[in-house]
N, C-alpha and C positions, 0 to 999 in steps of 0.2 A: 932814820927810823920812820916806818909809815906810821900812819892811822891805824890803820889795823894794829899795828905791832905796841903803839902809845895804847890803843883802848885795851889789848889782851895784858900789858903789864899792868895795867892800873886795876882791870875786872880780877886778876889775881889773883892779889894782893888783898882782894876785900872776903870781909865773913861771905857766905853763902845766900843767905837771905839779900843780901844785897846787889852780887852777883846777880839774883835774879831777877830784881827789880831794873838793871840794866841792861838783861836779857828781854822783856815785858816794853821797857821803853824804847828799845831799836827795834822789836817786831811792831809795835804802833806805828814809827817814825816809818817801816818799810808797808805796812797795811794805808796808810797814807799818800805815800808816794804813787803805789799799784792803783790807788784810789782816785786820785788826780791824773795819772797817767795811763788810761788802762790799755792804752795801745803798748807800752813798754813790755807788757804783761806777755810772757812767748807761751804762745798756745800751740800744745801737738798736733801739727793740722796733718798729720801723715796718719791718724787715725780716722779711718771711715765714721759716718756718724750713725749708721744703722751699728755698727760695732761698737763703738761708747756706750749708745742706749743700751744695746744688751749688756753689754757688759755691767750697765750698773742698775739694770733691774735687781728689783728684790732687795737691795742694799739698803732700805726705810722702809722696810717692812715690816717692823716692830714699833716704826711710830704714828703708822694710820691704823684704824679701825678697819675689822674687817666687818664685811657685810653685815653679818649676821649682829653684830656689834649696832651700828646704824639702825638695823629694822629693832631691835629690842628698845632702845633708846627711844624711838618716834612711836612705839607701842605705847609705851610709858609715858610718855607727852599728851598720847592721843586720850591715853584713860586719864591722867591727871586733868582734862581739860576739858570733860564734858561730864 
């Protein structure tokens, strides 16, 4: 029996909640590893990188401020400060 096959009968066999606690500690255990070894880490390098970029424009674009956001905030600054 592998590894694999000893940790899926053991993962189980357990409640659920616990199950996931040993789902949580082999993603650490592999966030780790990619950590210390980032060359191991396989990057799709058969993607252009002006294609990436666009590709992932826009996709945090609900977590910056827009402009008008910025200019009202330093309005508010400038009146609060003089």
């Amino acid at each position: 029996m592998t590894i694999i096959e000893q940790i899926y009968e053991i993962v189980k066999s357990l409640p659920q909640e616990q199950s996931r606690e040993i789902l949580t500690f082999a993603e650490f255990i592999r966030a780790q590893h990619l950590n210390a070894n980032p060359s191991s880490a396989t990057l799709d390098t058969s993607t252009p990188w002006a294609e990436l970029v666009y590709s992932l424009a826009g996709t945090w674009a609900e977590d910056f401020p827009t402009l008008e956001d910025i200019r009202g905030t330093l309005e508010v600054r400038n009146r609060v400060s003089q």
